[in-house]
C-alpha positions as CSV (number, residue, x, y, z in Angstrom):
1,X,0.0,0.0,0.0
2,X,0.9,3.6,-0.6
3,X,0.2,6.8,1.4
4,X,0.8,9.9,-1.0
5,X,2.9,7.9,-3.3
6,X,5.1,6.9,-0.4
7,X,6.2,3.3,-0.2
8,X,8.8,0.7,1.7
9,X,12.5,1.8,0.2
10,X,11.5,5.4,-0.5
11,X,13.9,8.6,1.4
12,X,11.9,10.7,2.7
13,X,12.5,14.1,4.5
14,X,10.5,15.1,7.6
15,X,9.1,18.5,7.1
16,X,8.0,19.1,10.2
17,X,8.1,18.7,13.7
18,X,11.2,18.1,16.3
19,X,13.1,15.8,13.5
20,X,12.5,18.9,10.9
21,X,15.2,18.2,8.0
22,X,16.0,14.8,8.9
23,X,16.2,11.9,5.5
24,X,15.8,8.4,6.4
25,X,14.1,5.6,4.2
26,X,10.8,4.5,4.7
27,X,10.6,0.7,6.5
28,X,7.1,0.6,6.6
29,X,3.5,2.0,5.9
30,X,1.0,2.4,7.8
31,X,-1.9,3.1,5.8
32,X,-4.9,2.5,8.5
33,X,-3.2,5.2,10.5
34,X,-2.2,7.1,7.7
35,X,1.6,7.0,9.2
36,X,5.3,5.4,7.8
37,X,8.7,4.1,9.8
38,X,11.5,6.0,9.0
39,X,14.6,4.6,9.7
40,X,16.6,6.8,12.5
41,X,13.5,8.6,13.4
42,X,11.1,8.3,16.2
43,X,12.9,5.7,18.7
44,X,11.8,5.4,22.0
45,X,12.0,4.1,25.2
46,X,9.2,1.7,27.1
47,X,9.9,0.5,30.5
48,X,9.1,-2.8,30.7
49,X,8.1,-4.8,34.2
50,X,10.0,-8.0,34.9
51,X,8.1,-11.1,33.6
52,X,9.0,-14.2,33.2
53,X,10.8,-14.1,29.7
54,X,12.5,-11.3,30.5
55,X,13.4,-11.4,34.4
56,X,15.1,-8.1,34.8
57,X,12.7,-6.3,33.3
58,X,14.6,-3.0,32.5
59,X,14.0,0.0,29.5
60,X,12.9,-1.2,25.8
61,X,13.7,0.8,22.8
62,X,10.9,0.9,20.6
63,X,9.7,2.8,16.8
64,X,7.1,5.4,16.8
65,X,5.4,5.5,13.5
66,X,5.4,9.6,11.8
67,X,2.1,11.0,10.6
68,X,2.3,10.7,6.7
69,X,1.7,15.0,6.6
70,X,4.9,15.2,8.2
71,X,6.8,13.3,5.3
72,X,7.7,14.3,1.9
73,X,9.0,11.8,-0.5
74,X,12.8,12.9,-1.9
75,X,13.6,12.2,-5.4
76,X,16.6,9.8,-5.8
77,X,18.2,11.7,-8.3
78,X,19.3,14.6,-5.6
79,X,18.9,14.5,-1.9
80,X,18.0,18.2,-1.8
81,X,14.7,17.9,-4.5
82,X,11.6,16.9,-3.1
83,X,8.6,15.9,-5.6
84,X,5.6,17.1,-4.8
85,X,2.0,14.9,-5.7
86,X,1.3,16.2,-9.4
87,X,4.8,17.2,-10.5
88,X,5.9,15.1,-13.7
């Protein structure tokens, strides 16, 4: 699936936001909540109680998905063009 003609393996630029200016490639879409991965952006930490698989319990690092209007899909051919929906 696509969100605004952004899919898995694209570089995107975050246009918005605390990560403003940041590239990374897309690892995967979420369309039902209209959001991507991008690689290098949104980590963060859960705390995690102790359970039985994992005993100490301790501090996870996990992905936060970015809204889709906060992306914008970078052309390949230069890192500094961005393509906008309609261009050709």
């Amino acid at each position: 699936m696509a969100i605004n003609g952004i899919v898995k393996g694209d570089t995107v630029v975050i246009i918005s936001g605390k990560d403003k200016g940041v590239t990374g490639e897309v690892v995967k879409v979420l369309p039902k909540k209209n959001a991507v991965l991008v690689e290098g952006v949104g980590k963060k930490h859960r705390h995690v109680k102790p359970n039985q698989l994992n005993p100490r319990g301790g501090v996870k690092e996990i992905h936060v998905p970015t809204p889709a209007h906060k992306v914008k899909k970078v052309e390949a051919k230069s890192a500094k063009k961005s393509s906008k929906k309609g261009d050709k």
